[in-house]
C-alpha positions as protocol buffer text, in pm:
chain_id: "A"
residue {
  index: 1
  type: UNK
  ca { x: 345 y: -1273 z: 728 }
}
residue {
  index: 2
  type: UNK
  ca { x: 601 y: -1540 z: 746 }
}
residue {
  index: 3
  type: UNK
  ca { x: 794 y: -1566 z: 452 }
}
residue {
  index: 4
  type: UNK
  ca { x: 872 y: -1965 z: 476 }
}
residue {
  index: 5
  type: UNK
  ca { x: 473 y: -2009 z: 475 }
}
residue {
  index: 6
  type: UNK
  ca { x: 301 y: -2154 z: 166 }
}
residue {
  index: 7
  type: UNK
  ca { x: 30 y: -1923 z: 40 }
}
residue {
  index: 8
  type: UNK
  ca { x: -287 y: -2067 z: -91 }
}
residue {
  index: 9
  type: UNK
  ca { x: -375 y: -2138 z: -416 }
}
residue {
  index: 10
  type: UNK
  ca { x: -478 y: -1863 z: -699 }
}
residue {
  index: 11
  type: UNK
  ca { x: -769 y: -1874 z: -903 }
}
residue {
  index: 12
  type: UNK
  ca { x: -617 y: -1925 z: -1274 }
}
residue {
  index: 13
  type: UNK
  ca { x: -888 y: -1665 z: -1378 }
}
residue {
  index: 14
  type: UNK
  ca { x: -788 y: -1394 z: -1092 }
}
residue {
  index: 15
  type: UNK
  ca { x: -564 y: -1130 z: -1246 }
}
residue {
  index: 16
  type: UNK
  ca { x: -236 y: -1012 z: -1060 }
}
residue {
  index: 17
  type: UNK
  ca { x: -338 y: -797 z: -802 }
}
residue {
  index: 18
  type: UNK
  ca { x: -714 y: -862 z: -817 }
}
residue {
  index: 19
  type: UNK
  ca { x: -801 y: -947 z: -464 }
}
residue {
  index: 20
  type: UNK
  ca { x: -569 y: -721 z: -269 }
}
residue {
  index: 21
  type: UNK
  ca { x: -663 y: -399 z: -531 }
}
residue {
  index: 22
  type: UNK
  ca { x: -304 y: -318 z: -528 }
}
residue {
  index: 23
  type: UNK
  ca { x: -89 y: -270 z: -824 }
}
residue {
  index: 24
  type: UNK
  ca { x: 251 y: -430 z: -931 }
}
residue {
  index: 25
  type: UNK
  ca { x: 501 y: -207 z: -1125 }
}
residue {
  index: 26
  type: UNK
  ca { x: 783 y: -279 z: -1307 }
}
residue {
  index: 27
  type: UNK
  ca { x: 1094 y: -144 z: -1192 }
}
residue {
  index: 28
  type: UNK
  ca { x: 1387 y: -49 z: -1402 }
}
residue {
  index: 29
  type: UNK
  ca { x: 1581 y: 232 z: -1229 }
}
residue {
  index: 30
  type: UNK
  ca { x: 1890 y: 16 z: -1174 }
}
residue {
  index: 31
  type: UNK
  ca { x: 1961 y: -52 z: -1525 }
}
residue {
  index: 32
  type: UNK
  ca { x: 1899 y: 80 z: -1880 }
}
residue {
  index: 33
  type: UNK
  ca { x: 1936 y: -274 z: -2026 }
}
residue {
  index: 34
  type: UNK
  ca { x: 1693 y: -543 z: -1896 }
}
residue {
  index: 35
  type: UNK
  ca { x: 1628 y: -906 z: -2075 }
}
residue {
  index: 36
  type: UNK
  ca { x: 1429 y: -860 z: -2346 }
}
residue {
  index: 37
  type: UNK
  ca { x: 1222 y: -1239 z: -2233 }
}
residue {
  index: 38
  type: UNK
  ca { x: 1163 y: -1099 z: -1868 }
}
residue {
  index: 39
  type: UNK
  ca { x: 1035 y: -739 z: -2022 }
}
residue {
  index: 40
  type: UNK
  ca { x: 819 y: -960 z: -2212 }
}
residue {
  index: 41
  type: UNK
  ca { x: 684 y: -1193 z: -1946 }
}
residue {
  index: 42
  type: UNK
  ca { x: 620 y: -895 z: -1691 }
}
residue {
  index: 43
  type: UNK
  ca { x: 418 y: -642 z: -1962 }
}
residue {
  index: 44
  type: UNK
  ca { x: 101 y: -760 z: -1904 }
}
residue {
  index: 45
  type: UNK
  ca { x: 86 y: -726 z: -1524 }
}
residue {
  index: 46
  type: UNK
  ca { x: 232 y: -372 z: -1522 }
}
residue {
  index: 47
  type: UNK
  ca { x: 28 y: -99 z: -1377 }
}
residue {
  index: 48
  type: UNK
  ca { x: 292 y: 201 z: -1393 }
}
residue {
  index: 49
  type: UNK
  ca { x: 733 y: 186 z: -1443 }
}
residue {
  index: 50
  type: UNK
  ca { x: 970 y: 300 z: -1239 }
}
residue {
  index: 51
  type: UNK
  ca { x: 1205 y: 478 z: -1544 }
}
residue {
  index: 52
  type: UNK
  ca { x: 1552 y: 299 z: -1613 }
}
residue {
  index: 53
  type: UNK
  ca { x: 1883 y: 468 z: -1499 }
}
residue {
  index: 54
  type: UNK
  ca { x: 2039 y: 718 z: -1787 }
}
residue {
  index: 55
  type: UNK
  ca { x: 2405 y: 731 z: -1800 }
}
residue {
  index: 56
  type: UNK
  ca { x: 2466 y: 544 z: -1505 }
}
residue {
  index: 57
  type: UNK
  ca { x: 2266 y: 790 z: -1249 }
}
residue {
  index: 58
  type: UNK
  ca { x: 1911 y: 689 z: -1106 }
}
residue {
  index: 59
  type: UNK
  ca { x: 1586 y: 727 z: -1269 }
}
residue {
  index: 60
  type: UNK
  ca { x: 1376 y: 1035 z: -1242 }
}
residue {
  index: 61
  type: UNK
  ca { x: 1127 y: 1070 z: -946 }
}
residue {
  index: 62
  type: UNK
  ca { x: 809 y: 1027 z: -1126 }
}
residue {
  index: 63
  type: UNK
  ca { x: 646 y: 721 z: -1234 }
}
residue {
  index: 64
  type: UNK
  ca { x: 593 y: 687 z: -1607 }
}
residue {
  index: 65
  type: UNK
  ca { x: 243 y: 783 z: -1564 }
}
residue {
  index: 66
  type: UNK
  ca { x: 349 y: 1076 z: -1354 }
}
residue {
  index: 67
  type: UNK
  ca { x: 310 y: 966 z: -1027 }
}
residue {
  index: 68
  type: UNK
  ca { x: 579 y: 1158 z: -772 }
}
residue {
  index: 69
  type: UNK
  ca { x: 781 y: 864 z: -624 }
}
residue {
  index: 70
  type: UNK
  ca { x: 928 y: 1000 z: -262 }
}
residue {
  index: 71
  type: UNK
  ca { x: 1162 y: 826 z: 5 }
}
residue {
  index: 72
  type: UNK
  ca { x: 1264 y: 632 z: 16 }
}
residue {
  index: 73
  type: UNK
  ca { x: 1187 y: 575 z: 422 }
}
residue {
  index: 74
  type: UNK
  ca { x: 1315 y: 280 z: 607 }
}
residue {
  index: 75
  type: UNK
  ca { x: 1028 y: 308 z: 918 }
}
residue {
  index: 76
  type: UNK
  ca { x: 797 y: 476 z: 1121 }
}
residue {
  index: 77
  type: UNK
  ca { x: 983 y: 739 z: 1177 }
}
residue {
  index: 78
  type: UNK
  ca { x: 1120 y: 858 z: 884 }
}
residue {
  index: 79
  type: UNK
  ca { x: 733 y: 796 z: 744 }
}
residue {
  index: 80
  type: UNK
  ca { x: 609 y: 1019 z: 986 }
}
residue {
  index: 81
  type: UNK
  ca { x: 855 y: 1290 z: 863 }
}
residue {
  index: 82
  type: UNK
  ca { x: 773 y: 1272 z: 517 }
}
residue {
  index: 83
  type: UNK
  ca { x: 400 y: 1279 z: 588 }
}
residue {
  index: 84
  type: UNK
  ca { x: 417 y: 1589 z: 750 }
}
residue {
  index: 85
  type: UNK
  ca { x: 623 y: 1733 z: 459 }
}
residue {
  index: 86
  type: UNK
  ca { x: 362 y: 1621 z: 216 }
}
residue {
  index: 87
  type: UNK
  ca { x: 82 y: 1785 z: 392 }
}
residue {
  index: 88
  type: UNK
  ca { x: 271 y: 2085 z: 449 }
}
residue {
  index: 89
  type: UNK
  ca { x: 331 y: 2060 z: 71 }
}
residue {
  index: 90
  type: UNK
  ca { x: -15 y: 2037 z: -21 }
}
residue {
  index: 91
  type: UNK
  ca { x: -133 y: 2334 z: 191 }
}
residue {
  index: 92
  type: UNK
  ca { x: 129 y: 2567 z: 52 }
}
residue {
  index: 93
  type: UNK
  ca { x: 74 y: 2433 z: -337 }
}
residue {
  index: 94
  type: UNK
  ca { x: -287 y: 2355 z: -422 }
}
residue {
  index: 95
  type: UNK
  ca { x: -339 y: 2130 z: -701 }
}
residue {
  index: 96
  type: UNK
  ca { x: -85 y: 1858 z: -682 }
}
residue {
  index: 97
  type: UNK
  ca { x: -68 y: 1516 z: -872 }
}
residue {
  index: 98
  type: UNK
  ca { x: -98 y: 1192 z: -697 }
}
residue {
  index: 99
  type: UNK
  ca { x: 209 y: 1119 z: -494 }
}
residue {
  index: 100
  type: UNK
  ca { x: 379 y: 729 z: -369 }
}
residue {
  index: 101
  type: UNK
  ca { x: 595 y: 648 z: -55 }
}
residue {
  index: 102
  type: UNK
  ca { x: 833 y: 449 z: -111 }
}
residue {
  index: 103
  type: UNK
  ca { x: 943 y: 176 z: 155 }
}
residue {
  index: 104
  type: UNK
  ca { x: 1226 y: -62 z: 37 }
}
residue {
  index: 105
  type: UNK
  ca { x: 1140 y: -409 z: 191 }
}
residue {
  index: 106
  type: UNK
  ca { x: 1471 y: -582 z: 108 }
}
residue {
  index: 107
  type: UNK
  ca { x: 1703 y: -288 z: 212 }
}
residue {
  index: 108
  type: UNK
  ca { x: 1451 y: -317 z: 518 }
}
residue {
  index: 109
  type: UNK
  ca { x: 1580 y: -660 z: 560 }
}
residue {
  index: 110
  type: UNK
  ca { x: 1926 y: -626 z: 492 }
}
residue {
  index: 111
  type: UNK
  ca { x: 1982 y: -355 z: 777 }
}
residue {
  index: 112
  type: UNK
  ca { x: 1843 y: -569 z: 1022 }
}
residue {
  index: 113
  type: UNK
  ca { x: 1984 y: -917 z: 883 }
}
residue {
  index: 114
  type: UNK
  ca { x: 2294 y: -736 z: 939 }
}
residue {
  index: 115
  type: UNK
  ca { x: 2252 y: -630 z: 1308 }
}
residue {
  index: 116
  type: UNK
  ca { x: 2132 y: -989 z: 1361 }
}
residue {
  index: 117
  type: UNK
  ca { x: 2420 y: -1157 z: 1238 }
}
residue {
  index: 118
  type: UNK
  ca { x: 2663 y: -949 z: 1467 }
}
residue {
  index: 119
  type: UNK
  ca { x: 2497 y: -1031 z: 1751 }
}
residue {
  index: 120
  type: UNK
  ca { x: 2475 y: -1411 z: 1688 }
}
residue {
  index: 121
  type: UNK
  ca { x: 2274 y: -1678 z: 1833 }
}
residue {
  index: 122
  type: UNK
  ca { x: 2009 y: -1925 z: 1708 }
}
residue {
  index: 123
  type: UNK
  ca { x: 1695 y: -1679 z: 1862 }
}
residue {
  index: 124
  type: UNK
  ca { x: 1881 y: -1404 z: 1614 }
}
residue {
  index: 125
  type: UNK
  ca { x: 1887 y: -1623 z: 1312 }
}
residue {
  index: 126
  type: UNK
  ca { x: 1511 y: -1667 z: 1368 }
}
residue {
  index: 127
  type: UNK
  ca { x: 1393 y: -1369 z: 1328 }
}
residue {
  index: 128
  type: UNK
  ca { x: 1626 y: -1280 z: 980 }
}
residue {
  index: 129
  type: UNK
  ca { x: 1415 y: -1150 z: 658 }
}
residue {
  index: 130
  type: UNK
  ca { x: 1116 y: -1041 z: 901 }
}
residue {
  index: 131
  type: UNK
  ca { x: 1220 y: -687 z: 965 }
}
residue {
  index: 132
  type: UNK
  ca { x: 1110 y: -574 z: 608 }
}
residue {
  index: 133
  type: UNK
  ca { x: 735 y: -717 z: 570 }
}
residue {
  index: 134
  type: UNK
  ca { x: 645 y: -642 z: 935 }
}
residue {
  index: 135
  type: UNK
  ca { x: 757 y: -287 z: 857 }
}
residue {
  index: 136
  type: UNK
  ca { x: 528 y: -232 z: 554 }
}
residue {
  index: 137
  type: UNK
  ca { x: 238 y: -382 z: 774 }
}
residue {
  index: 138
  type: UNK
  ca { x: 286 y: -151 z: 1018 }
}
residue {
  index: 139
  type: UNK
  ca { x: 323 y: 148 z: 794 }
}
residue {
  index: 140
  type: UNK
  ca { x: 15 y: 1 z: 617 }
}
residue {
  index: 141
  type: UNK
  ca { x: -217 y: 45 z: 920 }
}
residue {
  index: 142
  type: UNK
  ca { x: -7 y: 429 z: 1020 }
}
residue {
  index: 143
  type: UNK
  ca { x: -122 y: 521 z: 653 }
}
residue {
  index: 144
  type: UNK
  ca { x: -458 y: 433 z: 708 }
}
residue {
  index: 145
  type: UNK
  ca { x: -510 y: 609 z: 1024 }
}
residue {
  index: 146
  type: UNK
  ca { x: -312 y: 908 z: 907 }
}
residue {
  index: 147
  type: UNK
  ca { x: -578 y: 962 z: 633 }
}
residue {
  index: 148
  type: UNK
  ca { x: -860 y: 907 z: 887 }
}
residue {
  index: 149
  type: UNK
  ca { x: -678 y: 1234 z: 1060 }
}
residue {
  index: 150
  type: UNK
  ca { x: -868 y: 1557 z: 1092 }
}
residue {
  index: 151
  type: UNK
  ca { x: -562 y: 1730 z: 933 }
}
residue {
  index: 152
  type: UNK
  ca { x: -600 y: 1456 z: 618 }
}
residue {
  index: 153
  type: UNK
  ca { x: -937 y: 1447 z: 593 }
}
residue {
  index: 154
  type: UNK
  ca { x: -937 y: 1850 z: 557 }
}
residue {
  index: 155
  type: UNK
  ca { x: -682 y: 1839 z: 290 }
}
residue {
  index: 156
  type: UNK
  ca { x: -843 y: 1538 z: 115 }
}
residue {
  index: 157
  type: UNK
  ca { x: -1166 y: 1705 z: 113 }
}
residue {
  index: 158
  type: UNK
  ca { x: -996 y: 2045 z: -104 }
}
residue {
  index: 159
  type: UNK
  ca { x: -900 y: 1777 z: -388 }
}
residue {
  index: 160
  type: UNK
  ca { x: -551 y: 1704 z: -246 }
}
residue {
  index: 161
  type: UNK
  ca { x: -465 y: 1333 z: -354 }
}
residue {
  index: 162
  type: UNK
  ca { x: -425 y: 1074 z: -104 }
}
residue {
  index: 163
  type: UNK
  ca { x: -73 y: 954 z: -46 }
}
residue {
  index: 164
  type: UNK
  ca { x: -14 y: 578 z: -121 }
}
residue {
  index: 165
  type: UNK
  ca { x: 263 y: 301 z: -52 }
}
residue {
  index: 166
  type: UNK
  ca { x: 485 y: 202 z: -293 }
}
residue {
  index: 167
  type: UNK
  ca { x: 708 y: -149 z: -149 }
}
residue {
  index: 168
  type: UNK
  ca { x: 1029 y: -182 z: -354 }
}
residue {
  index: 169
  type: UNK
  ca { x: 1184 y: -531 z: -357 }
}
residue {
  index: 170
  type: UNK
  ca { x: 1525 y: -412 z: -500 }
}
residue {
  index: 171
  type: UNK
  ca { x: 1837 y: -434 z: -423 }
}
residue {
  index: 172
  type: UNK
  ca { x: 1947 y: -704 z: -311 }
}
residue {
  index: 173
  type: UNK
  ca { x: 1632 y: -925 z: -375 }
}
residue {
  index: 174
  type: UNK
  ca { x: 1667 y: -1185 z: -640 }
}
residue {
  index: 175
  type: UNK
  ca { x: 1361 y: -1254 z: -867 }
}
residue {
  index: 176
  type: UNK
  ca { x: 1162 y: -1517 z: -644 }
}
residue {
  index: 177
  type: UNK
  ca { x: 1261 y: -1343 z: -308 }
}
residue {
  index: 178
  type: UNK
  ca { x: 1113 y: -1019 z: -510 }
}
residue {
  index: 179
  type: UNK
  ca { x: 815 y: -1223 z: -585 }
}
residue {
  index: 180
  type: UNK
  ca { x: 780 y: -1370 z: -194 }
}
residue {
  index: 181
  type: UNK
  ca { x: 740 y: -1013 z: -151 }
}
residue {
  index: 182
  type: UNK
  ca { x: 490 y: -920 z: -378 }
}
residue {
  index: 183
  type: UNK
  ca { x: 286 y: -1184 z: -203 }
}
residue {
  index: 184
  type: UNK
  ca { x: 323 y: -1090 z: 138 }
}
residue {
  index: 185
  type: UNK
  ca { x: 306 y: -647 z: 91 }
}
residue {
  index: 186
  type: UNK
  ca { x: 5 y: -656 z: -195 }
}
residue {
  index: 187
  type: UNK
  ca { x: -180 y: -496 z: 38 }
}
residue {
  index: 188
  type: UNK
  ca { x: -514 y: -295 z: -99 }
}
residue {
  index: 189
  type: UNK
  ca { x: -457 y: 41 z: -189 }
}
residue {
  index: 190
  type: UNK
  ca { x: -53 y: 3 z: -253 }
}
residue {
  index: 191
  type: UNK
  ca { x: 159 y: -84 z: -538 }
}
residue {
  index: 192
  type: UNK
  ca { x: 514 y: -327 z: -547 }
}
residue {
  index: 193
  type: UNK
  ca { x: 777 y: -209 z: -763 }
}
residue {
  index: 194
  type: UNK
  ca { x: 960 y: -553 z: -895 }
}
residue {
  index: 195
  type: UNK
  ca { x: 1224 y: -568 z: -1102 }
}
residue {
  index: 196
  type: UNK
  ca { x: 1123 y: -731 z: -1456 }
}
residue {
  index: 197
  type: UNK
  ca { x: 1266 y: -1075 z: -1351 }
}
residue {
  index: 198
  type: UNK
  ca { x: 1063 y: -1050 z: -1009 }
}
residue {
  index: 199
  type: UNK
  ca { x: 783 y: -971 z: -1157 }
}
residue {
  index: 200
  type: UNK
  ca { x: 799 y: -1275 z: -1410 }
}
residue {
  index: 201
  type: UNK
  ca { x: 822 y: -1469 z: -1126 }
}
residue {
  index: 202
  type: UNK
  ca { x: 569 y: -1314 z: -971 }
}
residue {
  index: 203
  type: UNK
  ca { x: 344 y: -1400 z: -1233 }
}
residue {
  index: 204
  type: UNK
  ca { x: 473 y: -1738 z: -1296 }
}
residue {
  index: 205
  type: UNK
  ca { x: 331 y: -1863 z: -908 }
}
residue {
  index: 206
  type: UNK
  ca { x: 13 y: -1985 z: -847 }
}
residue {
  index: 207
  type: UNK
  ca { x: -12 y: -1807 z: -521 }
}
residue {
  index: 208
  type: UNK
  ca { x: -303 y: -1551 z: -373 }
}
residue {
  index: 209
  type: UNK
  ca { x: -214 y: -1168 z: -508 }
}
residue {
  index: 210
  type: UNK
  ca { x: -172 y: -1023 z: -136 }
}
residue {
  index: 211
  type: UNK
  ca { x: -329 y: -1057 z: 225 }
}
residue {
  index: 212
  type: UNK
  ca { x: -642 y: -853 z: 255 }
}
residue {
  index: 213
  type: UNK
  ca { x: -556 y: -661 z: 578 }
}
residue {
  index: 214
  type: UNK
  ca { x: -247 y: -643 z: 737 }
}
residue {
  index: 215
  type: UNK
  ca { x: -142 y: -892 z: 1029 }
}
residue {
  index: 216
  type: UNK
  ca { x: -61 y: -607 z: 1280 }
}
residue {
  index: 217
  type: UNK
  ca { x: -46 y: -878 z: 1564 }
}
residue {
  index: 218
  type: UNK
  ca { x: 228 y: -1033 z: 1366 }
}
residue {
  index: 219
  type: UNK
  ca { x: 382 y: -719 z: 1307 }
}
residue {
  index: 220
  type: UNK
  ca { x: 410 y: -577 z: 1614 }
}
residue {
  index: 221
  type: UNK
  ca { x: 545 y: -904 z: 1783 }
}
residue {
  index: 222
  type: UNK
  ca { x: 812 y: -919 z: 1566 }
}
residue {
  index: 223
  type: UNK
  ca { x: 937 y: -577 z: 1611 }
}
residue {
  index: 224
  type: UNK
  ca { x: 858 y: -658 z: 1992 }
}
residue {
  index: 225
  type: UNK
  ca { x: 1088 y: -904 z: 1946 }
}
residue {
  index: 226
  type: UNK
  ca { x: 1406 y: -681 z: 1752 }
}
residue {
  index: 227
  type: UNK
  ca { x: 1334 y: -427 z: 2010 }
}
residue {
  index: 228
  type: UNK
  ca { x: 1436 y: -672 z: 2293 }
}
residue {
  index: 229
  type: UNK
  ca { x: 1751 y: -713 z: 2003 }
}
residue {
  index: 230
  type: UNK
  ca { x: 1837 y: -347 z: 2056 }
}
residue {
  index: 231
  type: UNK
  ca { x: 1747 y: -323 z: 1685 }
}
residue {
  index: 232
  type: UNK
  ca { x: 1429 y: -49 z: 1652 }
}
residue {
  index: 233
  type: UNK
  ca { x: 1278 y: -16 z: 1347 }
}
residue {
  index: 234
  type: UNK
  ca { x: 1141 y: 335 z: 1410 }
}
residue {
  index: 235
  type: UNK
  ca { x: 1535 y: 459 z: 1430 }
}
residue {
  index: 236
  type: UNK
  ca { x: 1627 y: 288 z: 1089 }
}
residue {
  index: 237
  type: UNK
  ca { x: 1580 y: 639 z: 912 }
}
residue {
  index: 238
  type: UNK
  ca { x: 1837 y: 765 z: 1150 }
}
residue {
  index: 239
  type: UNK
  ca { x: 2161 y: 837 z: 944 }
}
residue {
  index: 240
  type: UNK
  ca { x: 2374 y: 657 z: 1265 }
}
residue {
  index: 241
  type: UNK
  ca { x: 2123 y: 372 z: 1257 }
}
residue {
  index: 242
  type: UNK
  ca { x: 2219 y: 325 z: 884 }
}
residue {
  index: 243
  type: UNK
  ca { x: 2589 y: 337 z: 917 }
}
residue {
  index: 244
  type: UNK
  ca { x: 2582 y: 75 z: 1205 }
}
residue {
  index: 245
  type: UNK
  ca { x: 2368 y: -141 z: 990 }
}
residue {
  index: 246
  type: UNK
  ca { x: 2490 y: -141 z: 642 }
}
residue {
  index: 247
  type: UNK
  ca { x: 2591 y: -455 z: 510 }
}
C-alpha cells in the first residue's frame, strides 16, 4: 500500500491488468485535445474511455462502451449513499446496464494532504498521499461484502448488474503519480481511469498490474491514524468536510 515501496517485477509477457483482472481506461474528460504520441502509446491497454470535455463542459456520464459512470464519492460514507440509491434504482427500473463508482484517489489525497499541512508536524507529513489508496482498499472490501448482502444477492439474482469501482487518478496527478496509482488500486474486479499520459506511463513500468486482495490491515491503520488527526475519511463526502479541505 505504500506508495514509496518498489513493486516487484512484471512478467514482459503479462498484459496490463492480467493478474489483478481489473481494467485500465483512458481518461479524457478534462480535455478535447490530448497528445497525439501519448493517445498512441496508451491504445493498446485501453479497456473502455472516459469521453473528452465538449465546449469546455465535462464529458457525458457513460463510458464509451456505455457503462453509467456515477460519483464521484470521496469515502465510506458517501459510498454507502450511492449504493443504496443504486439498489433502489434497480428495484424501481428492471433491466439496467452495467453501472461504475467512481472514487477519485488523487482528489482523495489532496483533501487530506491539505488538512495535514495545516496542522503541521513531522508525524503529519508522514502520513501525506496515503489517504487516497487506503480509501479505495477499504471501499474495495465494503463492495465486496455489499454484494454478499441478502438485499444484493436478491437483486443480482433478477439480472441486475453488479456495481463495480472505477479509481480516477485525475486531477491533480501527474502521469507517473497516475501510474503509482494504477499499481497500487488494480484491484480484481475494478477499473483505473488514467489520463493518456498516465497511462503511457503506466505501461512504460515494469511493475506487477495490481495487488491481488486488498491490504485492509494497512488500510484501516492508516485511517486509524488520520482519525487520531481529526481528519475522517467517512465525513469527506460531507459538503463542510470539503470546504475545510480544499486545497
Amino acid at each position: 500500500m505504500n506508495t514509496l515501496s518498489p513493486l516487484p517485477t512484471r512478467p514482459l509477457e503479462l498484459p496490463c491488468g492480467a493478474a489483478a483482472e481489473a481494467e485500465l481506461w483512458l481518461d479524457r474528460r478534462r480535455t478535447s485535445r490530448e497528445p497525439a504520441a501519448a493517445l498512441a502509446d496508451a491504445a493498446p491497454a485501453v479497456h473502455d474511455t472516459l469521453p473528452p470535455a465538449v465546449d469546455g463542459a465535462p464529458g457525458g456520464d457513460r463510458s464509451a462502451r456505455g457503462v453509467l459512470v456515477v460519483g464521484p464519492v470521496h469515502g465510506p460514507a458517501g459510498y454507502r449513499r450511492l449504493m443504496r440509491t443504486l439498489l433502489s434504482a434497480a428495484e424501481a427500473i428492471p433491466g439496467a446496464g452495467p453501472v461504475v463508482v467512481e472514487y477519485p484517489v488523487a482528489t482523495v489525497d489532496a483533501l487530506v494532504n491539505a488538512r495535514l499541512d495545516r496542522i503541521g508536524g513531522w508525524e503529519a507529513k508522514a502520513m501525506l498521499d496515503r489517504a487516497g489508496i487506503a480509501g479505495a482498499h477499504l471501499l474495495h472490501d465494503a463492495l465486496r461484502r455489499d454484494l454478499n448482502s441478502p438485499d444484493w444477492a436478491r437483486a443480482l439474482d433478477r439480472g441486475v448488474p453488479a456495481p463495480r469501482l472505477l479509481w480516477s487518478t485525475r486531477p491533480p496527478a501527474g502521469p507517473d503519480r497516475g501510474a503509482e496509482y494504477a499499481e497500487r488500486c488494480l484491484l480484481p474486479g475494478t477499473a483505473v481511469a488514467l489520463s493518456p499520459e498516465a497511462l503511457s506511463a503506466f505501461t512504460r513500468r515494469a511493475a506487477v498490474t495490481g495487488p491481488a486482495t486488498p491490504d485492509l490491515a494497512e488500510a484501516r491503520r492508516v485511517a486509524g491514524i488520520l482519525d487520531w488527526f481529526g481528519i475522517h475519511l467517512d465525513a469527506l463526502d460531507s459538503p463542510a468536510a470539503r470546504g475545510r479541505t480544499s486545497p
